[in-house]
C-alpha positions in Angstrom: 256.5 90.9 294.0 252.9 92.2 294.9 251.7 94.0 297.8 251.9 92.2 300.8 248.1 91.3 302.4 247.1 93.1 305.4 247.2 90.6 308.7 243.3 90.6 308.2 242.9 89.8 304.5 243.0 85.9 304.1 242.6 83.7 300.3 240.7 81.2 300.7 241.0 80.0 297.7 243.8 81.7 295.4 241.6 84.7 292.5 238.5 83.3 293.8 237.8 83.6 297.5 239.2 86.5 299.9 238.2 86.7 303.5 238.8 90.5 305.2 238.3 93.4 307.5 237.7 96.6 307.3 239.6 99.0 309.4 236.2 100.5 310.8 234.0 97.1 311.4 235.2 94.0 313.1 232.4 91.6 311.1 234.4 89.7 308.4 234.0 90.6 304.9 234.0 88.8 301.7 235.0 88.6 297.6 234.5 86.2 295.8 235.0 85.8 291.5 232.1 84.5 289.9 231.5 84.6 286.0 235.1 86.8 286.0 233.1 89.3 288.1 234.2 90.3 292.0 231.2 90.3 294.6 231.6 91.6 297.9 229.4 90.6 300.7 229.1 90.4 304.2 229.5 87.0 306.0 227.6 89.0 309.6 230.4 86.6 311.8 233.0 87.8 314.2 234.8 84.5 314.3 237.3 83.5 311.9 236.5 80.1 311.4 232.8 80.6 311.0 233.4 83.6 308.2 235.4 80.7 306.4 232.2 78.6 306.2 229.7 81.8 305.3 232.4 82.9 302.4 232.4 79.2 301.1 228.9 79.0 301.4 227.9 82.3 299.3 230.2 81.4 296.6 229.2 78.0 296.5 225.5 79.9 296.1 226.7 82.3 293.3 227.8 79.6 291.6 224.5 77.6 291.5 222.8 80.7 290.5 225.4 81.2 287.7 224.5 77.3 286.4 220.4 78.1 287.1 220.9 81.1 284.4 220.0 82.9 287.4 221.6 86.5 287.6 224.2 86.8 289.9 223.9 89.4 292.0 224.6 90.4 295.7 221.9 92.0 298.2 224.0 95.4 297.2 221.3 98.0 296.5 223.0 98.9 293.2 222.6 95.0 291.4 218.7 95.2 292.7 218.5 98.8 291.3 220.3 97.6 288.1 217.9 94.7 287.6 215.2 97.0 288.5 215.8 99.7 285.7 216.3 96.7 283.6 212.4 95.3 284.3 211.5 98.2 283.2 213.5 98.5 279.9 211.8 95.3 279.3 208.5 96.3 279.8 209.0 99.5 277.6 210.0 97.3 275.0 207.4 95.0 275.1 204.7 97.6 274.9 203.2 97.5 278.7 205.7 100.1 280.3 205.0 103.6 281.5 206.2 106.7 280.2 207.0 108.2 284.1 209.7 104.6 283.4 211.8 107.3 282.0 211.7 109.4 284.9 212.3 106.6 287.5 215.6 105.4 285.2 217.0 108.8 285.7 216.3 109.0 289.5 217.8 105.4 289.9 220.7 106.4 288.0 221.2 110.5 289.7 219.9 110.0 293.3 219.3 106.4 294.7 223.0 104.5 293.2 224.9 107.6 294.2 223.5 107.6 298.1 222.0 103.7 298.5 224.7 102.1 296.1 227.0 100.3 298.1 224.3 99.1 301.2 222.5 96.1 301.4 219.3 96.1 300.5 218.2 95.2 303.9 219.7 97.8 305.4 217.5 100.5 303.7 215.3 101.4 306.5 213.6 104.8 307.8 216.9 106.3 309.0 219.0 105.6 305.7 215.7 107.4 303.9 216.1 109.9 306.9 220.0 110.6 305.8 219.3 110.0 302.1 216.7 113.5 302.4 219.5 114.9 303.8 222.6 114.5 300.7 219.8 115.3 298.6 218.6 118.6 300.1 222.1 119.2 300.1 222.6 118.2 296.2 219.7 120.0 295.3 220.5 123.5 296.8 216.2 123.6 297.6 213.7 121.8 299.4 212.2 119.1 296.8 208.5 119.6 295.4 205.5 117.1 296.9 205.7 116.0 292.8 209.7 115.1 292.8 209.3 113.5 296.0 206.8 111.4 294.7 208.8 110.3 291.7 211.7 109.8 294.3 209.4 107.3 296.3 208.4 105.5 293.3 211.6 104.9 291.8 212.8 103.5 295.2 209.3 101.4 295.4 210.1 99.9 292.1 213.6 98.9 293.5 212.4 97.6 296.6 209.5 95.7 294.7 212.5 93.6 293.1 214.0 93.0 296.6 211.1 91.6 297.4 210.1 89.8 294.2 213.4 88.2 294.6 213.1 87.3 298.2 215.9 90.0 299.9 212.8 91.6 301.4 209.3 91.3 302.6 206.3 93.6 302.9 206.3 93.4 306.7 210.1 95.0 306.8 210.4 96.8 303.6 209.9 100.5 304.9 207.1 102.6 303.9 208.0 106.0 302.0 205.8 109.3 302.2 206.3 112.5 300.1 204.8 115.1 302.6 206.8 117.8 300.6 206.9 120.6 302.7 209.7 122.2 304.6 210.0 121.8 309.1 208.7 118.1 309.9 209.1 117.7 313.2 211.2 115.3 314.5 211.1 113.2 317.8 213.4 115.3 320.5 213.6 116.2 324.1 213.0 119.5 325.6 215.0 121.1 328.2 213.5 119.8 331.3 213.6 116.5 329.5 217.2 116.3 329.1 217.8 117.1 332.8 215.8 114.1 333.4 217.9 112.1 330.9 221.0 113.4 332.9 219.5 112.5 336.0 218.1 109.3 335.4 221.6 107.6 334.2 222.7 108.3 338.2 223.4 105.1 339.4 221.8 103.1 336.7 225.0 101.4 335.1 226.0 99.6 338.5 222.4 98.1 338.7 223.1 96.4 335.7 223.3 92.3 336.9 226.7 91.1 334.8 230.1 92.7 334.5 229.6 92.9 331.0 226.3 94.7 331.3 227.8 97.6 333.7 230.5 98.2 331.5 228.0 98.5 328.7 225.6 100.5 330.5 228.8 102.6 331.4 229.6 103.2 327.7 226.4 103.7 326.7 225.9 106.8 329.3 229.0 108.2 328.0 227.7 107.7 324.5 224.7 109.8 325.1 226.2 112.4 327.1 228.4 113.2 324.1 226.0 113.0 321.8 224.0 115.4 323.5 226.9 117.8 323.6 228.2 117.8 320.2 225.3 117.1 317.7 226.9 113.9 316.0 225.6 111.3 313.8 224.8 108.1 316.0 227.2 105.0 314.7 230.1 105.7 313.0 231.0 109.1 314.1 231.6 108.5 317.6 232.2 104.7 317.1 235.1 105.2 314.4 237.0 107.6 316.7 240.2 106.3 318.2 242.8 108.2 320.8 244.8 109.6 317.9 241.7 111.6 316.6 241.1 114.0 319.4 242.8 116.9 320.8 242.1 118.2 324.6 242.4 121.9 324.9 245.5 123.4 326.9 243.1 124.1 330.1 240.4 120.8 329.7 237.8 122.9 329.1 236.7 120.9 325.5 238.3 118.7 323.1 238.2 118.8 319.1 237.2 115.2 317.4 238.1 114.3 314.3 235.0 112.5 313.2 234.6 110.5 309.9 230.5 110.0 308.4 228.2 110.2 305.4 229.5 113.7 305.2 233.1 113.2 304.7 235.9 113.8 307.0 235.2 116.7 309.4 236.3 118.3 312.9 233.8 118.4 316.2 234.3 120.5 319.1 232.7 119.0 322.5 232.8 120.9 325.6 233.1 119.9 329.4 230.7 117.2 329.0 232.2 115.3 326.1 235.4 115.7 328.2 234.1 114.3 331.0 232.9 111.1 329.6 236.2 110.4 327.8 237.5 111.1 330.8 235.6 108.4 332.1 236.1 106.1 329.4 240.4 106.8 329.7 239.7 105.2 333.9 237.4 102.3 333.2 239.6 101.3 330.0 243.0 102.1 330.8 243.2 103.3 334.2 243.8 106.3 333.5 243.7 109.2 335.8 245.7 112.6 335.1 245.9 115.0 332.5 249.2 113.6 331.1 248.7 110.1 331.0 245.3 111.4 328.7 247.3 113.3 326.4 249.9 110.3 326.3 247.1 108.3 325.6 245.5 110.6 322.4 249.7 110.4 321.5 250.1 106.6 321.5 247.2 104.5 321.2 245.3 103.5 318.0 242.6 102.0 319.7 238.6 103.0 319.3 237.7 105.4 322.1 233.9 104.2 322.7 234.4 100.5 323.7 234.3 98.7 326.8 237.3 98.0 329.1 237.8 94.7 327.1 237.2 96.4 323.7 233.8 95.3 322.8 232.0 97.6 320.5 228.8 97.3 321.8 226.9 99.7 319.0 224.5 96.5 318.1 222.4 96.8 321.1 222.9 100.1 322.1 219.5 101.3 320.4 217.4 98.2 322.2 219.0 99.3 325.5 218.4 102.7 325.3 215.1 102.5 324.3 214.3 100.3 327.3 216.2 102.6 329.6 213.7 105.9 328.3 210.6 103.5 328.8 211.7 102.9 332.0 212.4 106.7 333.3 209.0 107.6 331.0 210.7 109.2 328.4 210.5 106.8 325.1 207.6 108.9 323.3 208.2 112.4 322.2 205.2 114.2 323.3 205.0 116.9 320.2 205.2 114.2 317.5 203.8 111.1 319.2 206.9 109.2 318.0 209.6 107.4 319.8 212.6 108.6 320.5 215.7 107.5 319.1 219.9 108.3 319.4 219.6 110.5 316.7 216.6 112.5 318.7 219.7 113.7 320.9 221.2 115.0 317.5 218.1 117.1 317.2 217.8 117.9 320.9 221.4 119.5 320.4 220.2 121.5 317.3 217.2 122.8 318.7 218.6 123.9 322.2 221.7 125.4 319.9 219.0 127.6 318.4 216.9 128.3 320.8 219.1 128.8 323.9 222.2 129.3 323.0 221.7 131.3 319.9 224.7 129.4 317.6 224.5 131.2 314.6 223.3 128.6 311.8 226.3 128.2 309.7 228.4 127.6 312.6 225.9 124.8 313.3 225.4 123.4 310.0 229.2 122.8 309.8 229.4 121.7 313.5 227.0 118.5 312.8 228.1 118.3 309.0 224.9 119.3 307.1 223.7 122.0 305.7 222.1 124.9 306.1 219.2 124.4 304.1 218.5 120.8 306.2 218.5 122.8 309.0 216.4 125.4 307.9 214.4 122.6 306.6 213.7 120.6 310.0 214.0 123.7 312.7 212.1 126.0 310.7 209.9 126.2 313.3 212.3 127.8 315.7 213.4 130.7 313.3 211.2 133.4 315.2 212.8 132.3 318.7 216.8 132.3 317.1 216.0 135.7 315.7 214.9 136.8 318.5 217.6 139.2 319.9 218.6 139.8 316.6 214.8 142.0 316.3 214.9 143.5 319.9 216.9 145.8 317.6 218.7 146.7 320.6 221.8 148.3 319.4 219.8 150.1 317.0 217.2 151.9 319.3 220.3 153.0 321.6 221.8 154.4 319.0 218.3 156.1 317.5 218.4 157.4 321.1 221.4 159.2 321.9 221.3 162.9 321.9 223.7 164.7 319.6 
């Protein structure tokens, strides 16, 4: 007897169509077998009975494609980028390819399948290419020349020009790459005096908000930020993924340690009086939930997801339009220093830079605090080096030392 299915796997039609969820979305998912081949896609409904129809309809689609000697493929980045690499064997064999094709095959096949694989192509926008320069600084070991990141751009061009020859993209959303190859780009954050205003700002702004639903939102979404700002973590699935069971309060309140999921693999946070405060917060709204035991009963007993609203709405798909309404409205949407505007994962930086530059957090400690590595770091806060180091060169300890009298 096989394995029994999970109460949110479904057949649809017995080895050819399988309706799902995954543990960490709540969008169902789809397989389906065409040409003895599984596809996975994604149907983008929340409602049972409307994934059904989505399911039926892209295999239905495969199908036609499959009789129209069309290849089948999903909007997976790793079928474009196989058909891609394939264009250009063709072209090499026909006489009117490149030799840099070469070069592009191997960066497909090294970098952009490893990192972009499994996404849709429509979801490679300027913060996946923001997160892909990050795994491969890290693969690397050293910053990338302005030549290799050149080669890196056009291999990924030549992918995306399939998309779109295909239809998956257009030249309106496809996004644009540049190879600026050089070490410290500065990235949209807020500066001290900034933040306070943040803080301040988010006083009395949920209840204004003109639903129920809305408050609660607005609710969440302060608490959202506030941890953010206080532990450096990747917006999305970081914070979003956690449930109950994944955190642990300190004996005295004081912080909490997060077991946190990303990009980066499985890793432990630490968040301090703030991050406690908003899950605090979140415990009252959610669960009424008031005293310290009734929270650490709730971190023993519940596997629900911490950051949702009191009638467990995960919220994350409007978030970023909301919050970027909410800085335009308190004047704080465009980062003054690089003229760009400011997003959740400018509170990851904020926390990086005032780490550096206030709080002096030596850089490995940070690096594995926010799961990257030290070389990204040195990479993007380059600029604040000299101020880190700076009690470290007062030489302090030294000079007393040079001055004591025998």
């Amino acid at each position: 007897m096989g394995k029994p299915l999970a109460e949110t796997t479904h057949v649809l039609m017995n080895r050819e169509l399988v309706l799902y969820k995954s543990p960490r979305s709540e969008v169902w998912q789809c397989r389906y077998k065409v040409d003895h081949k599984w596809l996975r896609a994604s149907t983008r409904e929340y409602k049972f009975d409307l994934a059904c129809a989505k399911a039926k309809e892209l295999l239905i689609e495969a199908e036609i494609r499959k009789r129209s000697n069309i290849p089948v493929v999903t909007r997976r980045f790793k079928d474009i980028a196989i058909l891609a690499v394939d264009r250009m064997q063709q072209e090499k064999r026909a006489g009117t390819g490149k030799v840099i094709y070469t070069d592009y095959m191997i960066v497909i096949e090294k970098y952009l399948i490893p990192f972009f694989g499994s996404r849709m192509i429509t979801n490679i926008n300027y913060q996946a290419i923001d997160e892909f320069d990050e795994w491969r600084l890290a693969n690397m070991k050293k910053p990338p020349t302005q030549s290799t990141l050149m080669t890196h751009n056009a291999a990924l061009n030549r992918v995306l020009d399939e998309a779109v020859m295909r239809g998956y993209l257009n030249d309106v959303t496809r996004p644009k790459l540049e190879a600026k190859g050089k070490s410290g780009d500065r990235r949209p954050a807020f500066d001290l005096e900034e933040v306070k205003r943040l803080i301040r700002a988010f006083v009395g702004w949920p209840e204004r908000g003109k639903t129920a639903h809305l408050i609660d939102c607005r609710f969440l979404l302060r608490d959202y930020v506030f941890c953010l700002l206080d532990t450096g973590a990747r917006p999305g699935i970081e914070l979003f993924g956690i449930k109950w069971r994944q955190i642990e309060f300190a004996v005295d309140f004081t912080s909490v340690v997060l077991r946190v999921s990303g990009k980066t693999g499985a890793r432990q946070i630490l968040g301090m009086e703030r991050t406690v405060n908003s899950i605090r917060a979140i415990a009252l709204r959610n669960y009424t939930v008031n005293t310290n035991d009734a929270l650490i009963n709730l971190t023993k007993t519940s596997n629900d997801f911490i950051f949702r609203t009191p009638d467990k709405t995960n919220p994350i798909g409007s978030f970023q339009r909301t919050f970027s309404i909410f800085l335009k409205e308190n004047d704080l949407l465009v980062d003054p220093k690089t003229e760009q505007n400011r997003v959740f994962y400018s509170l990851r930086h904020t926390y990086a830079t005032l780490a550096l530059t206030n709080d002096n957090v030596p850089i490995h400690t940070l690096a594995r605090q926010m799961g990257t590595s030290v070389l990204m770091i040195e990479k993007h806060y380059s600029h604040l080096s000299v101020i880190q180091a700076i009690d470290q060169l007062r030489g302090t300890k030294t000079k007393g030392l040079l001055d004591q009298q025998d």
